[in-house]
C-alpha positions in Angstrom: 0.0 0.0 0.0 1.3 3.6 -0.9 1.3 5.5 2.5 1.9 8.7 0.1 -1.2 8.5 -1.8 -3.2 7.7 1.4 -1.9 11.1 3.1 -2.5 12.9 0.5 -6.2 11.9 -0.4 -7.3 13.7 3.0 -5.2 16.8 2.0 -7.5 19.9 1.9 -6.7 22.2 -1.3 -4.5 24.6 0.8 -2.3 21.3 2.3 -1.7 20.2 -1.3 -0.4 23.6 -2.8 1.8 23.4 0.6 2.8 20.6 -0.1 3.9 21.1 -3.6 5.7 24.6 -2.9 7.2 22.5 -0.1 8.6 19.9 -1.9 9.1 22.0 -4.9 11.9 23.9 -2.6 13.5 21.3 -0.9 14.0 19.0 -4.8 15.7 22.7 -5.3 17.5 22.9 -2.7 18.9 19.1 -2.9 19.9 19.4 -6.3 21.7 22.3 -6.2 23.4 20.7 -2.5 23.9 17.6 -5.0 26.1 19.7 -7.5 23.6 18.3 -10.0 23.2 20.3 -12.8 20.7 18.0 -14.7 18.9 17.6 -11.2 19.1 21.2 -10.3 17.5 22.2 -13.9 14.4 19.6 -13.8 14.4 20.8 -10.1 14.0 24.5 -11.3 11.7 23.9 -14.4 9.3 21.9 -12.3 8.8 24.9 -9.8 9.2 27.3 -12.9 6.1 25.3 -14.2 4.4 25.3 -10.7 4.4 28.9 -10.4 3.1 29.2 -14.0 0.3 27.5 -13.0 -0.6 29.5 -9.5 -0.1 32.6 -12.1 -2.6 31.0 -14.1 -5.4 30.3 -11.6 -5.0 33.9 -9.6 -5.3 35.5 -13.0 -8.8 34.1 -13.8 -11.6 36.2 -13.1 -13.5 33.6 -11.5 -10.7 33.4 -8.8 -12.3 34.6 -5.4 -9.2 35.3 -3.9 -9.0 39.1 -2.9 -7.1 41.2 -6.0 -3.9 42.8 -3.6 -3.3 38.9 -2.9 -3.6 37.6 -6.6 -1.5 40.9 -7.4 1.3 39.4 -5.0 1.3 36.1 -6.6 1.7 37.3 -10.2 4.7 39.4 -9.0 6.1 37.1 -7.2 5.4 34.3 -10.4 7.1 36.8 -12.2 10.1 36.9 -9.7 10.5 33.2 -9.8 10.4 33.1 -13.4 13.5 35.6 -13.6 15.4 34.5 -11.2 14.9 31.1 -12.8 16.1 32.6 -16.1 18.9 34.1 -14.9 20.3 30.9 -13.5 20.6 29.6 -16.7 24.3 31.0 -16.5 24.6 29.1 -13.4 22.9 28.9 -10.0 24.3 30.4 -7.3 23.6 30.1 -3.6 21.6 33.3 -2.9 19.0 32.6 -5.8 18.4 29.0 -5.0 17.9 30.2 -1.3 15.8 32.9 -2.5 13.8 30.5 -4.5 13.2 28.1 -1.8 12.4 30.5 0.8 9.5 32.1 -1.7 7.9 28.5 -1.8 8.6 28.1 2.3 7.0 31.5 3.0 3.7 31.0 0.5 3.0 27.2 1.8 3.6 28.5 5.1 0.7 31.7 4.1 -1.2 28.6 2.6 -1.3 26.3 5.8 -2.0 29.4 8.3 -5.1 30.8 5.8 -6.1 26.7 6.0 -5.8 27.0 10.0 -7.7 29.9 10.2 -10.8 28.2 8.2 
């Protein structure tokens, strides 16, 4: 039996994108620990694509979320994308920390506005 798919069946919405950003950041943070470069870039596109995809539902006008908060997303969507792109001439430790810490502080955001339901 897969204890994974279990846990994650009873996950609310918020838990899910928590856990996603969550593991998103710590695959990025491995990776670059690693010193793998073909890790570290399928580490980077698959949070490049997460973000593309919370962009994607805050932008829809059916979204209920409140507009400063679906403003704050986009930028910081936009932020991840850059400082994705930019590590295309090599990662360094600041912008992988940076990176990581966005997901941290947003699952964290994601887990309190759960708590607070």
């Amino acid at each position: 039996m897969n204890m994974m798919s279990t846990a994650t069946a009873n996950l609310t919405v918020f838990e899910e994108d928590a856990l996603a950003l969550t593991q998103a950041a710590l695959e990025i943070s491995r990776a670059y620990e690693s010193k793998d470069e073909r890790r570290l870039a399928a580490a980077l596109d698959r949070n490049l694509k997460l973000w593309v995809g919370i962009r994607t539902l805050v932008s829809s006008a059916e979204n209920p979320l409140p507009m400063q908060i679906k403003d704050n997303l986009i930028r910081l969507s936009s932020f991840v994308a850059q400082k994705t792109f930019e590590m295309q001439n090599g990662a360094n430790a600041k912008t992988i920390e940076s990176l990581a810490n966005t997901n941290l502080q947003i699952s964290e955001g994601l887990l309190d506005k759960r708590s607070a339901h």
